[in-house]
N, C-alpha and C positions, 0 to 999 in steps of 0.2 A: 472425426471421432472425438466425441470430451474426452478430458481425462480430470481426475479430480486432484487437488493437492487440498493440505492443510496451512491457514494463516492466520498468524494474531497480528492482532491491529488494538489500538488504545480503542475502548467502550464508544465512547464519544465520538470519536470520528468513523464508527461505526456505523454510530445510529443516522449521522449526517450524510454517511454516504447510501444508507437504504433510504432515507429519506429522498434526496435527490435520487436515484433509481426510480423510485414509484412514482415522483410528479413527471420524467423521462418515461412511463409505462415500460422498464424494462428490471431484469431483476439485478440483484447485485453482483450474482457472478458474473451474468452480460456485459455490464460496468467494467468490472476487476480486468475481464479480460479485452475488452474494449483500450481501456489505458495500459495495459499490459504489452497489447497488440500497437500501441501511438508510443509507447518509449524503445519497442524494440524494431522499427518499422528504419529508424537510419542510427548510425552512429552517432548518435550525441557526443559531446564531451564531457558532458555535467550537467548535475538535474536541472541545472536553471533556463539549458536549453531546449526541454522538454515542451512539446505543446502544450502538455497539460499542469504545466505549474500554477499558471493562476488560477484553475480550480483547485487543485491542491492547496494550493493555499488560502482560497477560498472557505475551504473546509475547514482545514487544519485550527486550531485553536493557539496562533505564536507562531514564532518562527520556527520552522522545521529543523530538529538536531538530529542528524545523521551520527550516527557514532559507532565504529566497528570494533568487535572483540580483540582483543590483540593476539589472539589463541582460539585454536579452535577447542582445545581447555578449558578455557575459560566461559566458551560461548554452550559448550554441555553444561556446564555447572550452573551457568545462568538459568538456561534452559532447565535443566532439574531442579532447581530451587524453585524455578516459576510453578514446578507442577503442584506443589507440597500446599 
């Protein structure tokens, strides 16, 4: 059974990832959940030992910055500011 969620991702590597989906004939949430499905498949320790980092980074435009809210505070306010 699908279920659906909501995600923002940078424009850009949007467009790169519906792009690589459609020349793969498959669509982008098949993708999403494709590598969704290969990062939670064994315990990793860190993204770097993810199968799919060099496409990630592939994609990606620069080195990948992870960076976590330090509050969950913090991380609504961002959020709301994002919507405005």
């Amino acid at each position: 059974m699908d279920a659906k969620i909501t995600l923002s991702f940078d424009k850009d590597v949007i467009e790169k990832a519906k792009a690589y989906a459609k020349r793969n004939n498959m669509s982008l949430s098949r993708l999403t959940e494709y590598i969704l499905a290969q990062i939670t498949e064994k315990p990793y320790q860190n993204l770097d030992e993810l199968p799919i980092s060099d496409w990630v980074n592939s994609v990606a435009e620069g080195e990948a910055e992870y960076v976590r809210p330090t509050s969950r505070k913090k991380l609504k306010s961002e959020f709301m500011e994002s919507r405005k």
